[in-house]
RODO-2510 file (C-alpha; in nm, 4 decimals, decimal comma):
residues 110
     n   res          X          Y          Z
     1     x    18,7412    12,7280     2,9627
     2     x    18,5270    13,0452     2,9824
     3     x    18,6959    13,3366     3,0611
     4     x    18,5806    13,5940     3,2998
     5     x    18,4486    13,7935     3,1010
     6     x    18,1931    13,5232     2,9416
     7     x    18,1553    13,4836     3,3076
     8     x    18,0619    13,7787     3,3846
     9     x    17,8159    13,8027     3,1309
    10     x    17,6161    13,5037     3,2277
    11     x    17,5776    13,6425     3,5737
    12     x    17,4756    13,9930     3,4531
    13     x    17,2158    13,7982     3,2457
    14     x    17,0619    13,5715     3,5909
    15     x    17,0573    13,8968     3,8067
    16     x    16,8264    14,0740     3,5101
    17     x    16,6002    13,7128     3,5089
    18     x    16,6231    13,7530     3,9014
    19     x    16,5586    14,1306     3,9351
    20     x    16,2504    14,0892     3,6944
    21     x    16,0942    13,7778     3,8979
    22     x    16,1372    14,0100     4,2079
    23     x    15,9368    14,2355     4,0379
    24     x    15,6493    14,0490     3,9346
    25     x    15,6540    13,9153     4,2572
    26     x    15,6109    14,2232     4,4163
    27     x    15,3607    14,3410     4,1581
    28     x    15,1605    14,0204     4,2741
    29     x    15,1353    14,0435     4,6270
    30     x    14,9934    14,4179     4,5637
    31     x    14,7670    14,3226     4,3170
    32     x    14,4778    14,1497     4,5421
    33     x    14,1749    14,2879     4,5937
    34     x    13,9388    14,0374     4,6669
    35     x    13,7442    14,0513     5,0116
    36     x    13,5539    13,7149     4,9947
    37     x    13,7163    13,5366     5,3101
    38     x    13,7950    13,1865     5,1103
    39     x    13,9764    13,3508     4,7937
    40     x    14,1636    13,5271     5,0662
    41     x    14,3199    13,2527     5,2737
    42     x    14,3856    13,1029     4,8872
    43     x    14,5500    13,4456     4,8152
    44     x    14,7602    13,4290     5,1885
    45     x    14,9141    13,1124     5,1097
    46     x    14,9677    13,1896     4,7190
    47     x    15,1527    13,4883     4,8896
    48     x    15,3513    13,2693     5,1358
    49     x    15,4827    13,0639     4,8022
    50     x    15,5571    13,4270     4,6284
    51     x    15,7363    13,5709     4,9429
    52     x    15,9528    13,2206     4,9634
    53     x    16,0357    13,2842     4,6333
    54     x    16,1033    13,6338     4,6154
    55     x    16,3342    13,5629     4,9395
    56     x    16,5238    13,2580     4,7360
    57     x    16,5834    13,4796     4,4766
    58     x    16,7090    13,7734     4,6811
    59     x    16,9418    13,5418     4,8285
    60     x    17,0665    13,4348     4,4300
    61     x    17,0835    13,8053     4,3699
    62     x    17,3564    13,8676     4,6376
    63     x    17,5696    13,5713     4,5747
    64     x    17,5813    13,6705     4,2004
    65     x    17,6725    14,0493     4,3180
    66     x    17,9373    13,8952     4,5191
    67     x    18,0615    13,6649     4,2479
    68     x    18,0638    13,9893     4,0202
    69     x    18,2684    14,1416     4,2457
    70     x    18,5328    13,8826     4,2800
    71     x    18,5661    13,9319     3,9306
    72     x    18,6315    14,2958     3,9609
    73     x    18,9096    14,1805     4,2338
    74     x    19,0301    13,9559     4,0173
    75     x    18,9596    13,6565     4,2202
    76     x    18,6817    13,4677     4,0511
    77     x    18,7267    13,1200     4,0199
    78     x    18,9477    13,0827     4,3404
    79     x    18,7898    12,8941     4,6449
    80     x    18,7159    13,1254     4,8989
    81     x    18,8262    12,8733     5,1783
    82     x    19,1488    12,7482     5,0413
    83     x    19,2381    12,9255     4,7606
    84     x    19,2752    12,6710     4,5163
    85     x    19,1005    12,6607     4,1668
    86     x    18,7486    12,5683     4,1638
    87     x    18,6441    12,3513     3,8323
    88     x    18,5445    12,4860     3,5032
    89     x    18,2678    12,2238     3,5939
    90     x    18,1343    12,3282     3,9065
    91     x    18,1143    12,7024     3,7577
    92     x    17,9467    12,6057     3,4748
    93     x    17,6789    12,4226     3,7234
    94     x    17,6843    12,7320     3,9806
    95     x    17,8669    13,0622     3,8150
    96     x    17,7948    13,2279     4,1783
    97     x    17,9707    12,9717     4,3901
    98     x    18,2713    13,1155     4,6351
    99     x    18,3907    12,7261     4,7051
   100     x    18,5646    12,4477     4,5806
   101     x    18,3541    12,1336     4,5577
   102     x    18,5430    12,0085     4,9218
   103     x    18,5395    12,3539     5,1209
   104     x    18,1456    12,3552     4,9481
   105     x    18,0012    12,0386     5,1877
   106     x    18,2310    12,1479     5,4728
   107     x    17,9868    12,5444     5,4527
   108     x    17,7050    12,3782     5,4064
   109     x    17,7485    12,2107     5,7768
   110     x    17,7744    12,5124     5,8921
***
């Protein structure tokens, strides 16, 4: 069983990997400077794939910041839904997650 603080330093490690992809990413879609009309609409949709991934990983970055801060309130691990004890499993899979493997199909209905 990894304890919190093992925990917590796995996440701190994805949010750097995240918050340097974001950058690149950003760096990227400034970066063109090509005016020929074809090597534009290539650069468009390479930016569509960047932006989709810059967005995915924004969206990593908060539920890691809101994982971290569970651990600061001292409720890591606990399902946000019910309460109960999530699996050492499941938070090896997904450090981030707020649910139980149950209460994690019933959100994703939502």
């Amino acid at each position: 069983m990894k304890s919190d603080a093992e925990r917590k330093a796995q996440l701190l490690a994805r949010l750097g990997q995240l918050q340097a992809r974001i950058e690149t990413i950003e760096d990227e879609l400034v970066s063109h400077s090509d005016r020929d009309w074809e090597e534009m609409a290539i650069e468009r949709e390479d930016d569509e794939v960047l932006e989709d991934l810059g967005q995915s990983a924004q969206a990593e970055i908060r539920m890691i910041q809101a994982a971290l801060a569970r651990i600061e309130a001292g409720s890591y691990g606990d399902c946000a839904y019910c309460g109960e004890r999530i699996s050492e499993q499941r938070l090896d899979i997904l450090p981030a997650t707020p649910f139980c493997k149950d209460h994690a199909r019933a959100a994703d209905r939502r």
